[in-house]
N, C-alpha and C positions, 0 to 999 in steps of 0.2 A: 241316153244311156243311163240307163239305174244302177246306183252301186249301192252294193249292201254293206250294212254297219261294222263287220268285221274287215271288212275291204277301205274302210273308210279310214277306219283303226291304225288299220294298219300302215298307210300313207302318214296318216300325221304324225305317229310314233318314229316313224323311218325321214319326210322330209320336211318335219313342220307344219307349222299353220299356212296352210293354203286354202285356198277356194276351191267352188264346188266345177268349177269349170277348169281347175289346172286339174283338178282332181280326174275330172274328166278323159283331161291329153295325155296323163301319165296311164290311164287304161288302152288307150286306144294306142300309143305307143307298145303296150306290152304285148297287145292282139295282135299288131301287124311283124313284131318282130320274134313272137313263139316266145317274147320273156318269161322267166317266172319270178315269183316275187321277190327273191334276193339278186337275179342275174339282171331286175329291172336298177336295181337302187345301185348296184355294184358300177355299171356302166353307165349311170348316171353322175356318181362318183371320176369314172376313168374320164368322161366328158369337161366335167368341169375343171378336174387337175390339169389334164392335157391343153386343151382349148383356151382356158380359162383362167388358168394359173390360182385355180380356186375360189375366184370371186365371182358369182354366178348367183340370184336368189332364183327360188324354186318359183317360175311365174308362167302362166300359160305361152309368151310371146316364147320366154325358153326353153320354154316344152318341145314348141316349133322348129327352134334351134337345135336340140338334140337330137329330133327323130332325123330331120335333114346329115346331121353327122352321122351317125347308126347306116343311114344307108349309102354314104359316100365311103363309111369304112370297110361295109361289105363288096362295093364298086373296086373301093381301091385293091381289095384283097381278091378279087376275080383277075383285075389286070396282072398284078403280077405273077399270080400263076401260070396265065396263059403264056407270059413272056420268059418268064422263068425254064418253061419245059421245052420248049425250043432250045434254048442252050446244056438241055440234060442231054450228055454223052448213054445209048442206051447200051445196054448189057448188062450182064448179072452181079451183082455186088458179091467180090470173091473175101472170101471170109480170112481174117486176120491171122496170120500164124503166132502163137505164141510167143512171147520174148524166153529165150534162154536165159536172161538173167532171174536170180529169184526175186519172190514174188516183196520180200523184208525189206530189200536195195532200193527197192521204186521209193521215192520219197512220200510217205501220209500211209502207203499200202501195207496191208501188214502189218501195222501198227498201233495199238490202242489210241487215242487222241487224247487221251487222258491219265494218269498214273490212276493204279489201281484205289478206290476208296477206301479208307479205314476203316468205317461200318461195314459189319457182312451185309449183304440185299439174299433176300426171299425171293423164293424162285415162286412165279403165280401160279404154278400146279397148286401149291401153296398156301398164295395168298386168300383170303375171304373177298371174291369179285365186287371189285368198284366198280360202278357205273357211275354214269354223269349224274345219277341223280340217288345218293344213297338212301335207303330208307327213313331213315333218322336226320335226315338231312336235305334242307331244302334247295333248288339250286340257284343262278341269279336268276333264272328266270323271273321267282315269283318272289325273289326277295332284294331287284332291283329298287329301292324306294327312290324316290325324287325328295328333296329336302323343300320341295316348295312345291305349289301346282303351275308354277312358271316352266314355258319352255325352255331349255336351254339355248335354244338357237336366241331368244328374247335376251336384247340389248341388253335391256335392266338387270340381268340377273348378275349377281355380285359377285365380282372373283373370290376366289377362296370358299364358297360356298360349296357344297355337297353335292354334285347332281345323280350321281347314284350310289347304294351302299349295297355289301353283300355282307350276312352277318350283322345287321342293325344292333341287335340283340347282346352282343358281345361287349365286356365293360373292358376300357382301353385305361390302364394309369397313365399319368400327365407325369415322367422322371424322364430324365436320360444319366443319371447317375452311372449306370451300371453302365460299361464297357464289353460288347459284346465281342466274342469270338470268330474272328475271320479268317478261312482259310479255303486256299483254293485244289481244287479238284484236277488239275491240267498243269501240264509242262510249257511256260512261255515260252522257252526257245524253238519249240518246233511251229513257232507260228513266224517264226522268222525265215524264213524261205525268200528264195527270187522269185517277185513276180514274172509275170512278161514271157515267162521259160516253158510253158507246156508242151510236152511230148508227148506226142500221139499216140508213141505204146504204152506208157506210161499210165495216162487215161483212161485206155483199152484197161489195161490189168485193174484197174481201182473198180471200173466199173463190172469188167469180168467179179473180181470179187465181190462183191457186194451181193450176185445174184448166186454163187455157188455159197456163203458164207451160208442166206436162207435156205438154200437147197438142201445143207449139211441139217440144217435146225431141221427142216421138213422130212428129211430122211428120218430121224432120230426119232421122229413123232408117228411117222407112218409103219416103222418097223415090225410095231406090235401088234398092227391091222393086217400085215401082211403085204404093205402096197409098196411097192421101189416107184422112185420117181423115172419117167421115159424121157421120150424125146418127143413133144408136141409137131413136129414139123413133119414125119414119117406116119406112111398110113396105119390106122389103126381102126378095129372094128369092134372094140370092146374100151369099156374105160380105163383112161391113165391118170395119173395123177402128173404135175410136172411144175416146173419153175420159173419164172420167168419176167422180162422188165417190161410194160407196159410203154407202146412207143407210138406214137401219130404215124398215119398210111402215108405223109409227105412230109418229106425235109424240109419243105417250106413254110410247117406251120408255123403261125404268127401266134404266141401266148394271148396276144391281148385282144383277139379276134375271137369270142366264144362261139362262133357261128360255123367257125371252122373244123371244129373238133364234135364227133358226135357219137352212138355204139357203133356206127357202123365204118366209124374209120380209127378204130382199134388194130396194133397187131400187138404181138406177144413178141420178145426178143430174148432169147437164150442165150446162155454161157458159149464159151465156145468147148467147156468141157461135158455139157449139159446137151446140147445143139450143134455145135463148129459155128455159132452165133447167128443162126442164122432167124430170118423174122416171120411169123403166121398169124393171117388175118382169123380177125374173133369173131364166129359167131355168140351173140348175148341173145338172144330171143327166148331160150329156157330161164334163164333167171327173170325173179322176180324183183331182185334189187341187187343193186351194188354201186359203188364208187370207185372210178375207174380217174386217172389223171398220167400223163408223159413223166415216166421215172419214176414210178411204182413196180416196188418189187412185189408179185403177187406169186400164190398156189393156186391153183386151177385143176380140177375134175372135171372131163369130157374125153372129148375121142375123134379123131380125124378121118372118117371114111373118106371121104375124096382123095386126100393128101395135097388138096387146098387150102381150106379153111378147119379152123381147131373151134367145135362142135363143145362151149361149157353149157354144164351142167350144174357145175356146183363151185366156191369159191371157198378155197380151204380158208379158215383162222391159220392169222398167223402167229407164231410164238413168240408173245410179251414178254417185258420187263416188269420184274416186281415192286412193291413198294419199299420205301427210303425205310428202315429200321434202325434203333439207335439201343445202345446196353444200360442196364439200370444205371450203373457209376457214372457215367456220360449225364445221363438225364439227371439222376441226384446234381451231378457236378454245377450242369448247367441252372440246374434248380435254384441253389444257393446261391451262385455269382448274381441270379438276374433279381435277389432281394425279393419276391413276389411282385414284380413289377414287369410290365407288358412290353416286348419288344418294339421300337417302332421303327417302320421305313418308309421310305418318300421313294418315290421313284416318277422321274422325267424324260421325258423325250424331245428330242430337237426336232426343229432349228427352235432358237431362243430368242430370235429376232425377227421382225417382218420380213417380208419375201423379197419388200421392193426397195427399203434402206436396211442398214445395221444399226437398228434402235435398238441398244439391249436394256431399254425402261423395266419393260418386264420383268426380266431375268434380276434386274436388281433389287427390285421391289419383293421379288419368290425369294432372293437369300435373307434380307430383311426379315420376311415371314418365317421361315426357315429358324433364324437367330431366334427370335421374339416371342415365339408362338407353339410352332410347331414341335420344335427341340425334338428333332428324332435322335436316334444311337447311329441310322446307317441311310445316306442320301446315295440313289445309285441314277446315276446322271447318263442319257445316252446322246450321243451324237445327232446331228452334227453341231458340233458346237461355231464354227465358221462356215458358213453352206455354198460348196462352191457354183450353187446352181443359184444363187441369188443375185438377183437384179443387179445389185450396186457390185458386188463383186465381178459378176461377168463385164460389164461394162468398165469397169476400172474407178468408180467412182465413189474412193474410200473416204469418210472423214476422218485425219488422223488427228487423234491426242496431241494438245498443245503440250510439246516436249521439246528438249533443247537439239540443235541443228542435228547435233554427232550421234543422238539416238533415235535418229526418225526410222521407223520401220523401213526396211530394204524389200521386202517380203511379204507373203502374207502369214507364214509363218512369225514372223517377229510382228505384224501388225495382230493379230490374236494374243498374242502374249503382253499386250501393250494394251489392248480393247477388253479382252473377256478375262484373262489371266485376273487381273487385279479383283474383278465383280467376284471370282470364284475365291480368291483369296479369305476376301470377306467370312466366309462360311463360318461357324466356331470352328474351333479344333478339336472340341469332342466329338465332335461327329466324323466320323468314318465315311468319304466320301469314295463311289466307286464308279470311276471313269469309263465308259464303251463305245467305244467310235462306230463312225459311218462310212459307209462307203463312201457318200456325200464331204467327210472333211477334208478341207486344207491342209491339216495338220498332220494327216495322217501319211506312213510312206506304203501303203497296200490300196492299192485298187479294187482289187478281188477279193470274192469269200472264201476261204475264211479269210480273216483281217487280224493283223499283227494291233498289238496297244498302243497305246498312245506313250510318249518319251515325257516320262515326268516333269525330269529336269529341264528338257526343252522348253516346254512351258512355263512353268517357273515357278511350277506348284508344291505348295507345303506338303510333308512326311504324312497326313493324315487323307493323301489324297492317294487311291489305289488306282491302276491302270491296268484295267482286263481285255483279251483279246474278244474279237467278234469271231465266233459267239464261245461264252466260256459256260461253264459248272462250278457254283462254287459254295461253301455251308459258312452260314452265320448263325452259329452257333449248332445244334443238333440239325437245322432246318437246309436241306438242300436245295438252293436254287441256279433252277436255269437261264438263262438271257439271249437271247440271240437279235441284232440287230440287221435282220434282212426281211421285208415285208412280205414274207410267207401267203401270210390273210388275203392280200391284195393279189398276190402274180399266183398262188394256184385257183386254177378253177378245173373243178372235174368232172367227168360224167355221171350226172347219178339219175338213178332211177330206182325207185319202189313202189311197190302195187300192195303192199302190205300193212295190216291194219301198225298204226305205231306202237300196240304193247305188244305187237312180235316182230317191230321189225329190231333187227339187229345193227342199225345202223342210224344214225344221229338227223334228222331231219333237220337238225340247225346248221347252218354252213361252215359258223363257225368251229362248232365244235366237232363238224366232221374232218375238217382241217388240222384241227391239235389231235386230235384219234389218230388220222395219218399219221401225223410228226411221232406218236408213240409206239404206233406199229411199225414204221418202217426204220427207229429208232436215227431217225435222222432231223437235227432242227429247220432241214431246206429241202427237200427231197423232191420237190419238182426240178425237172429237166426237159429242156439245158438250161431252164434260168431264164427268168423274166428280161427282154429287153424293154426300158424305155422310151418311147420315140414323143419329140414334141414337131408340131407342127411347124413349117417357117412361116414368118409375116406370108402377106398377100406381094410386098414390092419384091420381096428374095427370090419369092415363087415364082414370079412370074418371070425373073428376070433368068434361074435357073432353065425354066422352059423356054424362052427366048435362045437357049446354047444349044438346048439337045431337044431331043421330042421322045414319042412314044411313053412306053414302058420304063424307059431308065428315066425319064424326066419325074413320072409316078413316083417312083422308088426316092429321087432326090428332095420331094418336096416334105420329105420327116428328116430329122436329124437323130440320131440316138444319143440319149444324154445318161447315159449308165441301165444302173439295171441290176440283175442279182450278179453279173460278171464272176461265174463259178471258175476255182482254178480246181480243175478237177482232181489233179495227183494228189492234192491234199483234203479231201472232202471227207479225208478219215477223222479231221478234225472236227468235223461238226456234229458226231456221232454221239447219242446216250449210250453210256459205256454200259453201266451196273445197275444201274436203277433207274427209275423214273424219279425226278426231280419233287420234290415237295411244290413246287411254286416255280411256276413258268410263266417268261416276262418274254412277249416279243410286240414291240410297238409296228404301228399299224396305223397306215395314214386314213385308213374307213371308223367307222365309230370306236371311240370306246367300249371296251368290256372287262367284267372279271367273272369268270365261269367256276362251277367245280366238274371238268370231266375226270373218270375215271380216280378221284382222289386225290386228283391236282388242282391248284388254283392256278386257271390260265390268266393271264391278265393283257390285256393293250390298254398302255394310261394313254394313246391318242397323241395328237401332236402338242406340246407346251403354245404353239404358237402357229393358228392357221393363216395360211395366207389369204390377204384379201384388201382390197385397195382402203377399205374403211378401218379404219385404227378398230371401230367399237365391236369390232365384228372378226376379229385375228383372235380373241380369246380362245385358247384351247383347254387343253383338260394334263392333271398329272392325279397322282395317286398315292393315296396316306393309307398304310396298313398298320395296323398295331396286332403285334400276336400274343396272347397270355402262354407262359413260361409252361413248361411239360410238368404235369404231378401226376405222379403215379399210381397214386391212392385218389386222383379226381377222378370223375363218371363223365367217359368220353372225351375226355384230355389224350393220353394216350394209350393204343388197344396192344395188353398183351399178345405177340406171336404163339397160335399155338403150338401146343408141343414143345417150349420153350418156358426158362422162369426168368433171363434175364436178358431177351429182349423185347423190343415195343414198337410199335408202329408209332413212327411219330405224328400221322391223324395232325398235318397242322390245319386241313380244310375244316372241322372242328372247333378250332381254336383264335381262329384268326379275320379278322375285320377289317375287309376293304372297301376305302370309302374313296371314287373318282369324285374330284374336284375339279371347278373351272380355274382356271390360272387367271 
């Protein structure tokens, strides 16, 4: 098999230095299973975490190893369907009746998830159109540097070092004098809710709303063409326009199974004030592109002659959120406090420790660096800071701090506060530390998304340390950012197709950045549904021993365990909504590579994990990330862009301004 030089490129930019014979298996895997080049690396990725617990080198005997899993998972996923539809009761799913109560009382519905912002936001009729790639401006693509010609995966390469930069070119001051301004965008208490309590009409209504909320935007938009939205589900013999949430043809898809979803097993699902909710298979064969994923709110142009199947045509734009804008005084204000000197932030993502002990070596050494070196104004730390999927933890096999009898940790609460509390203490106290749990912590009392803050005082952490919910909005200083700790990048994958040259296609051929585009248009930080489950594998002695009780299909089903997952509490999912604007800077880590993008105006960022798993100490290095952003002047050129039609506000343009540099920890 001949491979060509951009095929070749592209392997070792994506899994290292390999040979020409692994290079070989990793094609021939792609052939045999219709990969394409991100859905090969992606599931390569899902292989080694699951299976592998991440320690896996990329080698032809593993190659072996993977394609054999790929087709045992396809196997697994044919059983249970067939066993699964036997037990389906058949009849017509009768459509939901409305709750009488209003729509305000449902707890997250109805409800902004965030108090309104102080800045006015621009509406993008508006705005001057960002794209991922502005004229004036390059994007990571082609201004990822490497701070060496060493791989990263290469042992040798020294932490703290650089291994990509966006913005090379940007001069970063070495102060943290200045004190920056922190303040948050959201209401803590409403993330204080019961878990465990989901009502089912409850959920109905949240999600009812979400698709009539578009439908209102859509109306509003179609009004002046003439067009009223229909009802896709009723026959029709001319074109509608209509609304609707993108939903897999069986209840039993499996997220983690891309083989399972494809155009042809699309439906459309309607409001019940839209529809009475009811669901209509999609034909796509007229399109020439689109991005399609379970829990997408979409507008759709076509027409239902059968009164089967709903016939698109066309896939409406939906209506954005504008850019972040800030008022001279603000900007002046901020001018002055920050002295001409560049803002800097750190930002890390858990776990802080190996997978298979709690060595938190690292993590001491990064505040160390931290103190010494780095001296940022604002460290924003994401979970998990205690992992309760970690080796020594599941097993019970903690090493506790030599402390005296009467304070030995009871807990693992009180053993965190006894283990990582003190490392975190450390920190300066200039520095503005900002806390964001995981679904993954100990510590935390929310299982589900969204996820309550972490208890300061519980931990035993000093006034300079902030505790934000998952996921919050919040401005440090004019500069609006986002965070969300739920791994979006990894659990959505969607349908896409384009036949279209890329200076017209209208849609992101990067996967990533097709995914943060979603998150903007659907103005949601999670927007796939229902939410990734995780499953790991049991040993070989569990499994077998499972099968020794039961047989068939439910033996199939017993031999994965679910060990979390995106776990949506749906009545609240008002919470994890872009209210007003689109965020300056968008943080959501991601257990697949590293990146920091500029889509549409935003810096997306994943700093990666701090700490990968893997049985080799020299080889757990992961990556975090040092930004520095120069202060807003108003009188600079492409600092920030006056609105127009306006004298006294400003786009605050921080993708412009600001220099993100991923580091190896």
């Amino acid at each position: 098999m001949e491979v060509d030089e951009a095929t070749r490129k592209w392997i070792l930019s994506q899994f290292g230095p390999v040979d020409d014979e692994t290079i070989k298996r990793l094609l021939s895997v792609k052939d045999i299973f219709n990969y394409s080049n991100e859905d090969l690396y992606i599931q390569w990725e899902a292989f080694v975490v699951t299976q592998e617990n991440g320690e896996l080198d990329v080698t032809a005997e593993n190659i072996d190893r993977f394609q054999e899993w790929a087709q045992r998972t396809i196997n697994s996923e044919s059983t249970r369907k067939v066993a699964s539809a036997k037990k389906t009761v058949e009849g017509r799913r009768k459509p939901m009746m409305r709750s009488t109560m209003e729509l305000s009382s449902s707890p997250g519905a109805g409800i902004p998830s965030t108090p309104q912002l102080k800045k006015r936001k621009v509406d993008l009729a508006s705005d001057p159109p960002l794209t991922s790639s502005p004229s004036h401006f390059a994007t990571a693509d082609n201004t990822m540097l490497s701070s060496s010609t060493m791989k990263p995966e290469d042992s040798s390469y020294e932490s703290n070092t650089v291994l990509e930069c966006l913005n090379p070119t940007i001069d970063v001051t070495e102060s943290n004098d200045s004190a920056p301004r922190l303040s948050a965008n959201f209401d803590p208490e409403k993330f204080k809710f019961r878990t465990m309590a989901m009502k089912l009409l409850e959920s109905a209504d949240v999600l009812d709303d979400q698709i009539d909320v578009f439908s209102q935007k859509f109306s509003a938009e179609l009004k002046d063409k003439g067009i009223e939205l229909g009802n896709p589900c009723m026959n029709s013999q001319s074109d509608i326009a209509c609304c609707g949430r993108i939903v897999p043809d069986s209840p039993h898809y499996d997220a983690m199974l891309t083989q399972s979803l494809n155009d042809k097993s699309l439906y459309l699902e309607t409001s019940r004030l839209g529809g009475i909710g009811q669901r209509i298979p999609l034909d796509l064969s007229n399109l020439t592109e689109f991005s399609f994923f379970p829990g997408q709110i979409v507008g759709l142009k076509g027409r239902n002659p059968t009164g089967r199947t709903f016939v698109v045509h066309e896939v409406l734009s939906l209506p954005e959120l504008g850019s972040p804008v800030s008022n001279v005084a603000e900007l002046q204000d901020f001018q002055r406090n920050s002295k001409g000197e560049s803002l800097k932030i750190v930002i890390a993502s858990g776990p802080f420790s190996n997978h298979h002990t709690l060595n938190f070596t690292k993590l001491e050494n990064f505040v160390q660096h931290i103190n010494n070196v780095v001296k940022p104004h604002v460290l924003i730390l994401f979970g998990p800071l205690l992992d309760i999927t970690n080796d020594a933890v599941a097993a019970g096999e903690l090493e506790i701090p030599e402390t005296p009898a009467n304070q030995q940790p009871r807990n693992l609460d009180e053993f965190l506060k006894t283990k990582v509390s003190p490392i975190l203490k450390k920190i300066d106290t200039r520095v503005q530390v900002i806390l964001i749990p995981s679904l993954r912590d100990s510590a935390s009392k929310h299982a589900s998304y969204p996820q309550s803050a972490f208890d300061r005082r519980k931990l035993g952490l000093p006034k300079n340390f902030k505790c934000f919910p998952n996921p919050s909005t919040f401005s440090i200083n004019e500069i609006v950012l986002g965070a969300s700790n739920a791994d979006i990048f990894k659990d959505l994958k969607d349908v896409y197709k384009s036949t279209v040259s890329p200076d017209k296609s209208k849609l992101f051929s990067n996967r990533f950045e097709r995914i943060a585009n979603h998150i903007f248009e659907q103005r949601r930080y999670y927007p796939f549904l229902p939410g990734f489950v995780k499953r790991q594998t049991l040993p070989k002695e569990k499994s077998e021993r499972l099968i020794g009780l039961t047989d068939g299909s439910v033996a199939e089903d017993l031999l994965e365990t679910q060990i979390g997952g995106a776990s949506l509490e749906m009545p609240y999912m008002g919470l994890t909504e872009l209210i007003d604007s689109l965020p300056d800077i968008m943080v959501i880590p991601s257990e697949l590579k590293f990146f920091a993008k500029v889509i549409k105006g935003v810096i997306v960022i994943n700093p990666g994990q701090f700490v990968r798993a893997h049985k080799d100490p020299s080889k757990e290095d992961g990556s975090y990330v040092v930004m520095g952003i120069a202060p807003p002047d108003i009188d600079g050129i492409g600092n920030v862009e006056q609105v127009e039609g306006s004298k006294d506000l400003f786009y605050n343009n921080v993708y412009s301004r600001a220099k993100v540099e991923i580091m190896r920890s």
